[in-house]
C-alpha positions as CSV (number, residue, x, y, z in Angstrom):
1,X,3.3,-14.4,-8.3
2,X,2.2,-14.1,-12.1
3,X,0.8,-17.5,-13.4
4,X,-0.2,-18.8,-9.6
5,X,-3.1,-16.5,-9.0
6,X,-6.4,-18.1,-7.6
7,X,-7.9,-15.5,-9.8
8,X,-6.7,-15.4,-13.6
9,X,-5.0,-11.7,-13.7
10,X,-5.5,-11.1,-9.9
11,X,-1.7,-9.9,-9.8
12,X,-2.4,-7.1,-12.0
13,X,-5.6,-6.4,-10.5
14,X,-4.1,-5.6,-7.3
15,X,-1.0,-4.0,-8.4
16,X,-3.2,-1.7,-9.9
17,X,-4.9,-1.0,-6.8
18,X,-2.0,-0.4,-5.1
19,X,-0.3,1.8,-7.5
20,X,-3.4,4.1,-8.0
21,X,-3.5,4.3,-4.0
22,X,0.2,5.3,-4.7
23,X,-0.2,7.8,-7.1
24,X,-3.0,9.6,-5.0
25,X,-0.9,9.4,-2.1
26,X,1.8,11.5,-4.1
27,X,-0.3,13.8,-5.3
28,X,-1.8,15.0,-1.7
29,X,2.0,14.9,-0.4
30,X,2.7,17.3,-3.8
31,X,-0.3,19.6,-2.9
32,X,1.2,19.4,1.1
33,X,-2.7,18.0,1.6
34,X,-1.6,15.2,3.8
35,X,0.2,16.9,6.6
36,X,-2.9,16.1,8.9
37,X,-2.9,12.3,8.3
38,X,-2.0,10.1,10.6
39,X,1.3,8.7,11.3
40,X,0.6,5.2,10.4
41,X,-1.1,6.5,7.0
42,X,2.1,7.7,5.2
43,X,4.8,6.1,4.2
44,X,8.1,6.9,2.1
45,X,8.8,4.8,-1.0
46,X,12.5,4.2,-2.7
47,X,12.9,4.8,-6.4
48,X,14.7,1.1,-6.4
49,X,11.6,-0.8,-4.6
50,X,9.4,-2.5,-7.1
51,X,5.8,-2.9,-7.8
52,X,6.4,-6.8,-6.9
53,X,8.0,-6.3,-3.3
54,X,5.1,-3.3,-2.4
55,X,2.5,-5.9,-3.6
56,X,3.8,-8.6,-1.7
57,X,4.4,-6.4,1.7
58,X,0.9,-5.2,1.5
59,X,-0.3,-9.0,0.8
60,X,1.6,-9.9,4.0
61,X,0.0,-6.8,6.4
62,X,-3.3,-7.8,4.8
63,X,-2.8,-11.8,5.6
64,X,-1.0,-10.7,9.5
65,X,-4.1,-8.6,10.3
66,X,-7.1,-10.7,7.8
67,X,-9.5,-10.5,10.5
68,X,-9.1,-6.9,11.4
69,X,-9.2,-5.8,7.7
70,X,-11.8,-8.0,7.0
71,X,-15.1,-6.0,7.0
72,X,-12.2,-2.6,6.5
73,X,-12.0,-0.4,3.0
74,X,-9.2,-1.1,1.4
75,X,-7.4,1.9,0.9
76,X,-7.2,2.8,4.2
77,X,-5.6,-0.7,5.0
78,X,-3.5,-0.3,2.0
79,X,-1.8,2.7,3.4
80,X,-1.2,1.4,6.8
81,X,0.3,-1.5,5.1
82,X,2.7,0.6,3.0
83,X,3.6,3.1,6.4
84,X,4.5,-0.4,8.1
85,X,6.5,-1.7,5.6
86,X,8.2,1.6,4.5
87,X,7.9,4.4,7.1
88,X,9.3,7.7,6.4
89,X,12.5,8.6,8.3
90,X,12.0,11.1,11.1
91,X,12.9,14.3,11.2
């Protein structure tokens, strides 16, 4: 990833993206202010996943469904990448 960027720094750029849609997502789940989202809007992370693997399962969601999330805000798209890649176990 690092070093092969189109855009010098793009890695981080996006990491950071992702992890500050992260860290919002845990603060609504630690306020219970999410329990009316949608399904396919949360998602359950492992403490051994790493930054890499979430940034290159949302890059894969994002490339599968490019033409759908084209003219799409990114957060939105962000989350229904992360709830496909790592759905929450049910109940």
């Amino acid at each position: 990833m690092y070093g092969k960027e189109k855009i010098k720094g793009g890695t981080i750029v996006c990491q950071s993206y992702i992890s500050g849609i992260i860290d919002y997502y845990k603060f609504l789940d630690a306020m219970k202010l999410n329990a009316d989202m949608p399904d396919n809007m949360k998602f359950c992370l492992s403490e051994e996943v790493s930054l890499n693997e979430i940034h290159k399962q949302v890059l894969a969601f994002m490339k599968k469904y490019n033409k759908l999330h084209r003219k799409f805000v990114a957060a939105p798209a962000v989350l229904m990448a992360l709830s496909a890649a790592y759905p929450c176990a049910t109940k």
